[in-house]
TORNUSE-492892 format. One record per atom (N, C-alpha, C, O, CB): residue in three letters; atom name; y, z, x. Coordinates in steps of 0.2 Angstrom, whole numbers, m for minus. Each point is the difference from the previous one (the first is absolute). Glycine has a CB too. Layout:
ALA, CA, Y, Z, X
...
***
This chain:
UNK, N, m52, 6, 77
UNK, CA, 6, 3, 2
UNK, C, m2, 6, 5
UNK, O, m4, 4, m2
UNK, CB, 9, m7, m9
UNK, N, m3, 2, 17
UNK, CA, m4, 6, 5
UNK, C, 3, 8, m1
UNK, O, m1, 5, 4
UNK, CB, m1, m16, 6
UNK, N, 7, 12, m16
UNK, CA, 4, 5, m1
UNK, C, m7, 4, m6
UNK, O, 0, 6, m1
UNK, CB, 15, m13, 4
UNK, N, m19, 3, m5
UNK, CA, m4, 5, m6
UNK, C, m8, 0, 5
UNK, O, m3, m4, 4
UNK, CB, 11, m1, m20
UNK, N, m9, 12, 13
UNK, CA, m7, 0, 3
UNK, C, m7, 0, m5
UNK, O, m1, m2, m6
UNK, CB, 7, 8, 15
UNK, N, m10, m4, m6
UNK, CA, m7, m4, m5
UNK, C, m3, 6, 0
UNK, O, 2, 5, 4
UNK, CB, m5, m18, 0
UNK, N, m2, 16, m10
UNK, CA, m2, 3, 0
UNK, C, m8, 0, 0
UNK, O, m2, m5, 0
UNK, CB, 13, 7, m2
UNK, N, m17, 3, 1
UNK, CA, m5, 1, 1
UNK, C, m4, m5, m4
UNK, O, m6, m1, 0
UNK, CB, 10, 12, 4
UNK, N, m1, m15, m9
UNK, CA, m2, m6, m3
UNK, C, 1, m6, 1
UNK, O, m3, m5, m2
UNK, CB, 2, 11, m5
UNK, N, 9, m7, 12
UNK, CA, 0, m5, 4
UNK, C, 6, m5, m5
UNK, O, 2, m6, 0
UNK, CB, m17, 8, 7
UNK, N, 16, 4, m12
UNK, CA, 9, m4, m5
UNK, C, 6, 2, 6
UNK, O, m1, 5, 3
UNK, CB, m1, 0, m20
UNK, N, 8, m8, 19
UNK, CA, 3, 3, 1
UNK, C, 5, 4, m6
UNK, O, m1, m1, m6
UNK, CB, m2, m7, 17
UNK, N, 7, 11, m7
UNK, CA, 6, 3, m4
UNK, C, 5, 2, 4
UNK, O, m1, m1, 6
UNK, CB, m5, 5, m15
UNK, N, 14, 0, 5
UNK, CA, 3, 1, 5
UNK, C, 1, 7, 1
UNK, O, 1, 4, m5
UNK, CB, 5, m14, 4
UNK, N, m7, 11, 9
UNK, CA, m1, 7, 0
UNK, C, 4, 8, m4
UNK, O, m2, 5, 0
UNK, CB, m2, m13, 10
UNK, N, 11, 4, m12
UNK, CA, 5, 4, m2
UNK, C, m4, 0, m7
UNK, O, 5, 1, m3
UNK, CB, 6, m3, 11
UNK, N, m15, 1, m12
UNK, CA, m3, 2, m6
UNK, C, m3, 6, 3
UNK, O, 0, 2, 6
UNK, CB, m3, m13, m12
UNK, N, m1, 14, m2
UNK, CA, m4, 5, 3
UNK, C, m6, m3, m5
UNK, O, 1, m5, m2
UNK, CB, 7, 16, 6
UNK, N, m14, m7, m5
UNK, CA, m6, m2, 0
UNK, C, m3, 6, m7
UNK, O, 2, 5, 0
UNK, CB, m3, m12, 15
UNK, N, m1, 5, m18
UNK, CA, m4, 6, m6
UNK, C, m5, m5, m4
UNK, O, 2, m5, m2
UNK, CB, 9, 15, m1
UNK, N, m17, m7, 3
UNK, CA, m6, m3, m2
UNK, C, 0, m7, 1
UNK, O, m1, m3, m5
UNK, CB, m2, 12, m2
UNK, N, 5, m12, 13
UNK, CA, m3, m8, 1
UNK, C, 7, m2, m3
UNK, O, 0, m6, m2
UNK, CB, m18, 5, m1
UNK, N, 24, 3, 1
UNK, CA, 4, m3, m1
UNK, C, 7, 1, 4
UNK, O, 1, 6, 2
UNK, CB, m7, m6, m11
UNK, N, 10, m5, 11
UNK, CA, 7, 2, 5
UNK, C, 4, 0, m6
UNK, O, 0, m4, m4
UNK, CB, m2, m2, 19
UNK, N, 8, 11, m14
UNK, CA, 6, m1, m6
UNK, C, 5, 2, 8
UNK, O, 0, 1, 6
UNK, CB, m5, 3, m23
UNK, N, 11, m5, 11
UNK, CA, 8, 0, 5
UNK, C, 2, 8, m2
UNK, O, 2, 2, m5
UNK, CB, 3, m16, 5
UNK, N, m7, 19, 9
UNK, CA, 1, 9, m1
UNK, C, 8, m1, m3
UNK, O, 2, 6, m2
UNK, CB, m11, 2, 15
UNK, N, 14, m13, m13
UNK, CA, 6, 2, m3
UNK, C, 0, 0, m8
UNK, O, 5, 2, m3
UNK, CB, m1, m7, 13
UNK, N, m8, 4, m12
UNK, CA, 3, m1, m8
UNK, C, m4, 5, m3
UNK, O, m5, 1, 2
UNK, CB, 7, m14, m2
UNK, N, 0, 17, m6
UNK, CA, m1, 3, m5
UNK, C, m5, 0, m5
UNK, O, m1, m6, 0
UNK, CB, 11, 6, 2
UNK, N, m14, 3, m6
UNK, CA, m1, 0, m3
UNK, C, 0, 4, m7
UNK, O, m1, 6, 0
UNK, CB, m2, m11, 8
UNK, N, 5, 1, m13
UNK, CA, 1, 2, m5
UNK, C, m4, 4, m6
UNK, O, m5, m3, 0
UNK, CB, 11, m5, 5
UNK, N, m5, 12, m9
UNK, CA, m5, 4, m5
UNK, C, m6, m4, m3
UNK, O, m5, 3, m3
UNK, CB, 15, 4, 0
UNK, N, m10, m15, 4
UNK, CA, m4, m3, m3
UNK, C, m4, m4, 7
UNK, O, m4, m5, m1
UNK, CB, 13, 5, m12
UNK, N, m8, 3, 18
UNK, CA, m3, m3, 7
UNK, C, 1, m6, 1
UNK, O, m5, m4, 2
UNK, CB, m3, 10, m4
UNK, N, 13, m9, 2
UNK, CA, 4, m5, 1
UNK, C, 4, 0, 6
UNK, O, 4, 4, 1
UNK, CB, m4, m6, m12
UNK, N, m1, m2, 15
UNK, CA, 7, 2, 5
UNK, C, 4, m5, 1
UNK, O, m2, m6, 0
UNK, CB, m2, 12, 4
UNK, N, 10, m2, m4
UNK, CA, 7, m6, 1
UNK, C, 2, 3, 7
UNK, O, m2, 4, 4
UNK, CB, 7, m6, m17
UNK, N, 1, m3, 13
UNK, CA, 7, 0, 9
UNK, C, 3, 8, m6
UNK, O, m1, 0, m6
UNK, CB, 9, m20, 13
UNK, N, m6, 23, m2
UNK, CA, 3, 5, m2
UNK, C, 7, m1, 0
UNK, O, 5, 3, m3
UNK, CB, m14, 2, 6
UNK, N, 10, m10, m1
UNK, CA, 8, m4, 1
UNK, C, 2, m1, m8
UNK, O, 6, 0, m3
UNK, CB, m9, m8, 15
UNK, N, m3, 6, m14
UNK, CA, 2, m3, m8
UNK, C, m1, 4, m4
UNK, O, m5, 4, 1
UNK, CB, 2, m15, m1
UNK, N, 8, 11, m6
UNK, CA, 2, 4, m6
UNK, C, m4, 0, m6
UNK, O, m4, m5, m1
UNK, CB, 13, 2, 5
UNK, N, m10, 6, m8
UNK, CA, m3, 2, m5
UNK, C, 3, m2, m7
UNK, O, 2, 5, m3
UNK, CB, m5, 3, 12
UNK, N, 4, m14, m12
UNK, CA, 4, 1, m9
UNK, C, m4, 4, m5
UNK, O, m6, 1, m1
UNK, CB, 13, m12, 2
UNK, N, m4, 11, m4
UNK, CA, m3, 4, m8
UNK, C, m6, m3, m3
UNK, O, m3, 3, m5
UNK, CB, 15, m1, 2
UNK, N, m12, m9, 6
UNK, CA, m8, m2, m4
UNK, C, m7, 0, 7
UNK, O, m6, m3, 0
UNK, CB, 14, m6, m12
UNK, N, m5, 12, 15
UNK, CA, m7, 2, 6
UNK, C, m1, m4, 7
UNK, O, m5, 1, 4
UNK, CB, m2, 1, m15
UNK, N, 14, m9, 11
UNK, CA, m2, m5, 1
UNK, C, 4, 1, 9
UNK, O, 6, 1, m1
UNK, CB, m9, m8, m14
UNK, N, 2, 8, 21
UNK, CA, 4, m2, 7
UNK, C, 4, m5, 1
UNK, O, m2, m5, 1
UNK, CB, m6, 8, 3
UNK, N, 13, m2, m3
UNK, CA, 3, m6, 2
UNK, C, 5, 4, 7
UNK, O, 0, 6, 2
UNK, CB, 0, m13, m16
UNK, N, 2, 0, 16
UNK, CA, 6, 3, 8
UNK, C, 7, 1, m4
UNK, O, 3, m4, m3
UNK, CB, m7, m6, 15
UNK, N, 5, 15, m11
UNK, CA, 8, 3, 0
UNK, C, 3, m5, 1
UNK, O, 4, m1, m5
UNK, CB, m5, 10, 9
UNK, N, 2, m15, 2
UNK, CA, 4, m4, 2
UNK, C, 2, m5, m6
UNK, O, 6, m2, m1
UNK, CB, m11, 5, 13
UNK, N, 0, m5, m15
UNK, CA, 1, m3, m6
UNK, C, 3, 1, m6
UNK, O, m3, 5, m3
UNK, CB, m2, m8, 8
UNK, N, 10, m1, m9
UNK, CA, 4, 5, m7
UNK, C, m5, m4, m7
UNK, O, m4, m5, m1
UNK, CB, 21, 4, 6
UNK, N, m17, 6, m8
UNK, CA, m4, m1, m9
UNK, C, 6, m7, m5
UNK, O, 5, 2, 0
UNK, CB, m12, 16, m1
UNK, N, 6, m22, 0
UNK, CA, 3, m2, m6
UNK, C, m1, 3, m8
UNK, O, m4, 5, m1
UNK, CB, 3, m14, 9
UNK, N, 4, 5, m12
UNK, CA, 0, 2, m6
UNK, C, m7, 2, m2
UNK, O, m3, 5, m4
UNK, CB, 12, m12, 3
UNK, N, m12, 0, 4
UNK, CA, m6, 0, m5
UNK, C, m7, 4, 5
UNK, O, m6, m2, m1
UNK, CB, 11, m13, m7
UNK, N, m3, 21, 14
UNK, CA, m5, 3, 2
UNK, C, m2, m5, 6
UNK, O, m5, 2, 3
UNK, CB, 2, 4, m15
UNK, N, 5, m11, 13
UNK, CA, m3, m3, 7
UNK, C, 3, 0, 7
UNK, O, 5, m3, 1
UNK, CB, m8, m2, m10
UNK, N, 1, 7, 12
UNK, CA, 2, 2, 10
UNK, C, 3, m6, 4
UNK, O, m4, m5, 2
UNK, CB, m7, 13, 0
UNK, N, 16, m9, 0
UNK, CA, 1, m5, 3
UNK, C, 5, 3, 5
UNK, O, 3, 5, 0
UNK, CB, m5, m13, m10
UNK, N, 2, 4, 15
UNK, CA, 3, 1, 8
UNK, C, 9, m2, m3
UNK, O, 1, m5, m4
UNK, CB, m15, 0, 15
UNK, N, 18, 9, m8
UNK, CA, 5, 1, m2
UNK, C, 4, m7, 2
UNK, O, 5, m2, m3
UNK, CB, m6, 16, 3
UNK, N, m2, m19, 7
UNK, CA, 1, m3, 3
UNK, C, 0, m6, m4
UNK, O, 2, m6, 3
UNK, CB, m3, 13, 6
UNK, N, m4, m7, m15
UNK, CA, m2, m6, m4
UNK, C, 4, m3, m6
UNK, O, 3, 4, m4
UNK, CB, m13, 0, 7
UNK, N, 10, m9, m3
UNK, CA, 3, m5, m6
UNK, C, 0, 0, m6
UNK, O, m5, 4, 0
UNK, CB, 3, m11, 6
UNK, N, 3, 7, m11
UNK, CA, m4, m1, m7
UNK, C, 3, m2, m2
UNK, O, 6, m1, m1
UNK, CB, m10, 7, 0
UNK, N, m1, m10, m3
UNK, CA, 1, m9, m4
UNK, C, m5, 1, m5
UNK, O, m6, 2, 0
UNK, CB, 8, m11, 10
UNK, N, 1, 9, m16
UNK, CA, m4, 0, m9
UNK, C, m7, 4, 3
UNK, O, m6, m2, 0
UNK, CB, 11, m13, m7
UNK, N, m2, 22, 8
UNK, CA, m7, 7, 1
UNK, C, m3, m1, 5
UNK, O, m4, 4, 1
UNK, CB, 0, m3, m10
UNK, N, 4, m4, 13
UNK, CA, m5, m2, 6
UNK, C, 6, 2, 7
UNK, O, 6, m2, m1
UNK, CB, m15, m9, m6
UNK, N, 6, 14, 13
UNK, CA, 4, 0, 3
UNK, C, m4, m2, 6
UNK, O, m6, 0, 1
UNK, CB, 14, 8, m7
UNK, N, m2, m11, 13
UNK, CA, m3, m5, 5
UNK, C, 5, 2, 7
UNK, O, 6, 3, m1
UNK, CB, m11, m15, m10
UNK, N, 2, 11, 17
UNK, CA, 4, 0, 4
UNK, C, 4, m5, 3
UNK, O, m3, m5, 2
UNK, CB, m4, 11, m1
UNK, N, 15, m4, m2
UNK, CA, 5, m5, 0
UNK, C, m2, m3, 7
UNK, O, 4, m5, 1
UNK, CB, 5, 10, m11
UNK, N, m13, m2, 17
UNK, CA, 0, m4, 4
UNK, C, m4, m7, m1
UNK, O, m1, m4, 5
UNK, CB, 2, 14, 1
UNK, N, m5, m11, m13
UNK, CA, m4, m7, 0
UNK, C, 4, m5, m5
UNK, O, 5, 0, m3
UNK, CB, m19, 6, 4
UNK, N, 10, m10, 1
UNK, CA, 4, m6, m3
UNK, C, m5, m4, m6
UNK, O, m5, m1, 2
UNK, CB, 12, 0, 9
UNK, N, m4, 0, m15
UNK, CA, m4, m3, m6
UNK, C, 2, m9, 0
UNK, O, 5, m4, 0
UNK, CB, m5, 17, m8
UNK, N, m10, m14, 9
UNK, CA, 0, m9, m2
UNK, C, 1, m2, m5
UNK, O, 2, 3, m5
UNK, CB, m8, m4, 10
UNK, N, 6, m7, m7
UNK, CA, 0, m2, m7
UNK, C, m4, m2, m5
UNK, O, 1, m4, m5
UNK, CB, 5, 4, 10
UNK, N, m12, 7, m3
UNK, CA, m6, 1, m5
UNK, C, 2, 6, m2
UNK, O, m4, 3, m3
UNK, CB, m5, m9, 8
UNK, N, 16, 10, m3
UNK, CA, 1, 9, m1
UNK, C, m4, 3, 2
UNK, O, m1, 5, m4
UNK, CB, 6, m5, m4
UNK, N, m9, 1, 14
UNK, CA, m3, 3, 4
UNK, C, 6, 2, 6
UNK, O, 4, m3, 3
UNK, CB, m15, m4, m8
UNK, N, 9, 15, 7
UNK, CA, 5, 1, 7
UNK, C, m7, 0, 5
UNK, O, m6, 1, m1
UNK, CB, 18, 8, m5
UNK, N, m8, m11, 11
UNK, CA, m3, 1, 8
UNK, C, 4, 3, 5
UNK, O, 5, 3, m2
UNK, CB, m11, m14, 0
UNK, N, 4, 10, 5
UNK, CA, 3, 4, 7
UNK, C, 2, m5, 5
UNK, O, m4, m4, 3
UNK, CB, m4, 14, m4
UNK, N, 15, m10, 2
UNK, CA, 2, m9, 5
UNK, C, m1, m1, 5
UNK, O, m1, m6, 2
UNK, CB, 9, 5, m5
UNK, N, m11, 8, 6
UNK, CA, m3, m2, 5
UNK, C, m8, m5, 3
UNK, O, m2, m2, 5
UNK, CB, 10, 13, m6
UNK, N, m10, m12, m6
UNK, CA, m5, m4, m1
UNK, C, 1, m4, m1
UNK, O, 5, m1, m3
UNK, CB, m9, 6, 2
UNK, N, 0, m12, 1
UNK, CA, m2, m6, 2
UNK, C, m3, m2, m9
UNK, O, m2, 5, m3
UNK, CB, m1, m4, 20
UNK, N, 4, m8, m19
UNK, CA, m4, m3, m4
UNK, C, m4, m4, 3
UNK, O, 3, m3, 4
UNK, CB, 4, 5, m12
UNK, N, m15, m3, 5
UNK, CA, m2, m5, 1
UNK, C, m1, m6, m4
UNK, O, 3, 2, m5
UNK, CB, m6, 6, 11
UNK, N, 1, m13, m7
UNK, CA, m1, m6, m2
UNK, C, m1, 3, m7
UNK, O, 4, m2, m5
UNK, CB, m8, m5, 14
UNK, N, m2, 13, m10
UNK, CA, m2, 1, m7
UNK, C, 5, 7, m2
UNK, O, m3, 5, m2
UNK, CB, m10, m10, 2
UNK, N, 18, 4, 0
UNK, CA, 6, 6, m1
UNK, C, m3, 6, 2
UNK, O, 3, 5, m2
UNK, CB, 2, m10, m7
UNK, N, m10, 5, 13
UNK, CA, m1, 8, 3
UNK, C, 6, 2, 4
UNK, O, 3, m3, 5
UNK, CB, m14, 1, m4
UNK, N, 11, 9, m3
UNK, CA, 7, 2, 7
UNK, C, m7, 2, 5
UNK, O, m6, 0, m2
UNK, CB, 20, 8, m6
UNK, N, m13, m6, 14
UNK, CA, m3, 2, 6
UNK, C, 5, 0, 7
UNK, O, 5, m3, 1
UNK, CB, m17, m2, m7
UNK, N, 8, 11, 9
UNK, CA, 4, 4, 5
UNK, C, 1, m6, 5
UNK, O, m5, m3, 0
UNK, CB, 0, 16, m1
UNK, N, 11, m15, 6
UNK, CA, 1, m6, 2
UNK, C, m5, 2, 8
UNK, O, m3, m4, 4
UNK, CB, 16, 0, m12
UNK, N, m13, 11, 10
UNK, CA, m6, 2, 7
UNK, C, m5, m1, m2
UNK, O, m4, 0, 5
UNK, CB, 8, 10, 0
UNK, N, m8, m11, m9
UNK, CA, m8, m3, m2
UNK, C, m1, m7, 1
UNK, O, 5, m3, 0
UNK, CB, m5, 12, m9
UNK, N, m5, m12, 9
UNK, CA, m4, m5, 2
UNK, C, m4, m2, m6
UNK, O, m2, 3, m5
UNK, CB, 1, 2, 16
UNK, N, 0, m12, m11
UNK, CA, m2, m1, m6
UNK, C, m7, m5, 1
UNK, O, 1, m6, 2
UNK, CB, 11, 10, m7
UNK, N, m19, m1, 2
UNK, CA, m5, m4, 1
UNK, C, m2, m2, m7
UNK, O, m2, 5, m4
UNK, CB, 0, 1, 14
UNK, N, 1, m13, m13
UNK, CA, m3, 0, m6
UNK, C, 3, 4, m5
UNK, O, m4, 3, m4
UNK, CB, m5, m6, 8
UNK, N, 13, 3, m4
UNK, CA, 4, 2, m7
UNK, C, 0, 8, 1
UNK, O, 1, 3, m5
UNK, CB, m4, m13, m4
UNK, N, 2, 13, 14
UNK, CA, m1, 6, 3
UNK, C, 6, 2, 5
UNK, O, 2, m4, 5
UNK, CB, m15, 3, m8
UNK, N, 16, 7, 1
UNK, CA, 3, 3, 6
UNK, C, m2, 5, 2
UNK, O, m4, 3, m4
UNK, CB, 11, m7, 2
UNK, N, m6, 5, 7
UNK, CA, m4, 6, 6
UNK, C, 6, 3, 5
UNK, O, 6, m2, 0
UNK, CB, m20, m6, 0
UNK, N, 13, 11, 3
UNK, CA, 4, 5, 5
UNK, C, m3, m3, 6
UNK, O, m5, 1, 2
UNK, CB, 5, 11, m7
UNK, N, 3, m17, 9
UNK, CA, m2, m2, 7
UNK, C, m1, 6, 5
UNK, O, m3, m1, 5
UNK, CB, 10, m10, m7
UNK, N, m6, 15, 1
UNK, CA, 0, 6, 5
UNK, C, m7, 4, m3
UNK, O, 0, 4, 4
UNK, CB, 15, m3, m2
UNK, N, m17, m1, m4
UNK, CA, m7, 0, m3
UNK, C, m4, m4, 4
UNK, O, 1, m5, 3
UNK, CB, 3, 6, m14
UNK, N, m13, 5, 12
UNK, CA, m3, m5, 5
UNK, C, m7, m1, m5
UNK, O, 1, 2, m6
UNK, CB, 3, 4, 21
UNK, N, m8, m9, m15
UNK, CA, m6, m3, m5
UNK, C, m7, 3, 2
UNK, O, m3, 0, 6
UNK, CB, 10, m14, m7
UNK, N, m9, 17, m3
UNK, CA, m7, 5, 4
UNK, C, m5, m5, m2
UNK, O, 2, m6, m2
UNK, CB, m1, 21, 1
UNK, N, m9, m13, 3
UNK, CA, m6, m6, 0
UNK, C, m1, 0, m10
UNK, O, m1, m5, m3
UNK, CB, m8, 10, 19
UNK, N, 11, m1, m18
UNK, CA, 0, m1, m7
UNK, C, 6, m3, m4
UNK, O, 1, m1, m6
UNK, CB, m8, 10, 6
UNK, N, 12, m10, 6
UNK, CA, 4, m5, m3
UNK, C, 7, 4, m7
UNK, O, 3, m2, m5
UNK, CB, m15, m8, 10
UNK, N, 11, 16, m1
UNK, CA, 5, 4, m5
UNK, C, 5, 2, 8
UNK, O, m1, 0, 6
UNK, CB, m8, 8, m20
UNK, N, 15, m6, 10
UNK, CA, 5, m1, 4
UNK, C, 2, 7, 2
UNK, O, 2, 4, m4
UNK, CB, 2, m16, m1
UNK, N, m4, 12, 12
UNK, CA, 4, 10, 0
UNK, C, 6, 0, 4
UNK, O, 2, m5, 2
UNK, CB, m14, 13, m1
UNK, N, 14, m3, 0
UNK, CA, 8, 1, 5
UNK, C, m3, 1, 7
UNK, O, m3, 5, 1
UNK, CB, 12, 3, m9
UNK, N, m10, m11, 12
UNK, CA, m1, 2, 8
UNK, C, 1, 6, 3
UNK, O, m3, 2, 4
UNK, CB, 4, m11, m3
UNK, N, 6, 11, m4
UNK, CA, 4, 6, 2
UNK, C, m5, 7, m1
UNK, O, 2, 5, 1
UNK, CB, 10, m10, m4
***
């Protein structure tokens, strides 16, 4: 990624980190009385635990996006669609022969998909060109 730079041991990172003893963390986030840090975005309940505001608690203490379904405790995004194994997917994906869903912009090698837009280095791991 030619947006992060490298440092005097030759890791990159992104320069919007900051750096303290050989470690980069994110200068936005907080830390807490127990040296933890969180998004300061997110909330604090009664048993210690962060969560996003944006999401509502149910009965039973669990966070779910206000925008989600719920079916016997479990909640799901009513944008997927469920097969007839009761699995949900996302429609915008493809099945293959072995009921894999997969992204229909990917390529497929040996039972492998990959990112065509992906270039192949001499060790044969795959990076972004960009």
């Amino acid at each position: 990624n030619p947006g992060l730079k490298e440092d005097e041991e030759g890791l990159y990172y992104n320069p919007g980190l900051k750096e303290e003893e050989g470690l980069y963390y994110n200068p936005g986030l907080k830390e807490d009385e127990e040296g933890l840090y969180y998004n300061p975005g997110l909330k604090e309940d009664e048993d210690g635990l962060y969560y996003n505001p944006g999401l509502k608690e149910d009965e039973e203490g669990l966070y779910y996006n206000p925008g989600s379904k719920e079916e016997e405790g479990l909640y799901y995004n009513p944008g997927l669609k469920e097969d007839e194994d009761g699995l949900y997917y996302n429609p915008g994906l493809k099945e293959d022969e072995e009921g894999l869903y997969y992204n229909p912009g990917l390529k497929e090698e040996e039972g492998l998909y990959y990112n065509p837009g992906l270039k192949e280095d001499e060790e044969g791991l795959y990076y972004n060109p960009g």
